[in-house]
C-alpha positions as CSV (number, residue, x, y, z in Angstrom):
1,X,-37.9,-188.9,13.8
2,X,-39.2,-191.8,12.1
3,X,-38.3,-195.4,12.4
4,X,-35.8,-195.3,8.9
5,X,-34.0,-192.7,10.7
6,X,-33.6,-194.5,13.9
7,X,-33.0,-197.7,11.9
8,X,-30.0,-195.4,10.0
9,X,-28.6,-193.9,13.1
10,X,-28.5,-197.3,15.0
11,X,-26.6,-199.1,12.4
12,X,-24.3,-195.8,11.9
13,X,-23.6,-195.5,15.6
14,X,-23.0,-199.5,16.1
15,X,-20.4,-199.5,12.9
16,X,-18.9,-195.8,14.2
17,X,-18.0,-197.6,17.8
18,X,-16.5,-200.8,16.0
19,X,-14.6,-198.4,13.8
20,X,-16.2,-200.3,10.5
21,X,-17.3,-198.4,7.3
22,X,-20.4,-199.0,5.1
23,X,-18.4,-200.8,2.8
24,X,-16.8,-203.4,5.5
25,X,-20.6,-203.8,7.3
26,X,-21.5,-204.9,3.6
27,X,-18.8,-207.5,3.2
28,X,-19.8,-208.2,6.7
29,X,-23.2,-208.9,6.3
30,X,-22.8,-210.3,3.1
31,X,-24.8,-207.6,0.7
32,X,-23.5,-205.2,-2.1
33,X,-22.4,-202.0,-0.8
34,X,-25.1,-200.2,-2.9
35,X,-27.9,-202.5,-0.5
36,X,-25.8,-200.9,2.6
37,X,-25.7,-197.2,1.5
38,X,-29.2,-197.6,0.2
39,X,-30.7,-199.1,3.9
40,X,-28.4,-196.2,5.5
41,X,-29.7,-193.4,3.3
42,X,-32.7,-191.6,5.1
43,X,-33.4,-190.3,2.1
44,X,-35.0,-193.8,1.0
45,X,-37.8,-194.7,2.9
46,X,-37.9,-198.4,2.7
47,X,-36.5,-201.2,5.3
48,X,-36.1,-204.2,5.0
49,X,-36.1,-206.7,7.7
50,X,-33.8,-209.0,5.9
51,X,-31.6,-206.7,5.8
52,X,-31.6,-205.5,8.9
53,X,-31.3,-209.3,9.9
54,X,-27.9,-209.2,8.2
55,X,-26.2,-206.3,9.4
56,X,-27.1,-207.7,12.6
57,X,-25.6,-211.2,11.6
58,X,-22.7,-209.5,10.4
59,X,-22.1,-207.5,13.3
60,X,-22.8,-210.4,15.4
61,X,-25.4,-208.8,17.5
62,X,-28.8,-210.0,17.7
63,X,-32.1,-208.1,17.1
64,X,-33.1,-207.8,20.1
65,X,-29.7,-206.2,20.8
66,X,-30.2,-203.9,18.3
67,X,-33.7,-202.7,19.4
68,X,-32.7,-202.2,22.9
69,X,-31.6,-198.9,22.1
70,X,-33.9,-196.1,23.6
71,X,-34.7,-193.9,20.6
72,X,-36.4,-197.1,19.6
73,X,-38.7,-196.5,22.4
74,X,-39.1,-193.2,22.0
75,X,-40.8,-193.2,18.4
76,X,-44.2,-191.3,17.8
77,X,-47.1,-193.8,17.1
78,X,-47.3,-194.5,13.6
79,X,-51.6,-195.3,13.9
80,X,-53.0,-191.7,14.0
């Protein structure tokens, strides 16, 4: 899995337990719902640290909260 997809899944599980849709984690976090779907889309391959930043603000964790998460840790090496 790579790190988009665990950055995804993260952020889909966190909202899925606070019962909050993409939509609300944009208000949230203070982003257009087209920057949410896009940064929740594995499809797209880019992440953005800023943006994870404000998810995180918005769901008023912090990133170190968010990283604590073991698939984090489980992620192949990405230096071959």
């Amino acid at each position: 899995m790579s790190v988009k997809d665990v950055v995804a899944d993260r952020f889909v599980e966190i909202c899925g337990e606070r019962g909050i849709n993409t939509n609300e984690l944009a208000t949230l976090s203070g982003v257009t719902p087209s920057t949410a779907y896009s940064m929740l889309d594995k499809k797209r391959r880019d992440v953005s640290i800023i943006t994870i930043k404000k998810f995180c603000d918005g769901l008023e964790i912090t990133l170190g909260e968010f990283f604590s998460a073991p698939a984090f840790d489980e992620l192949d090496q990405e230096i071959e």
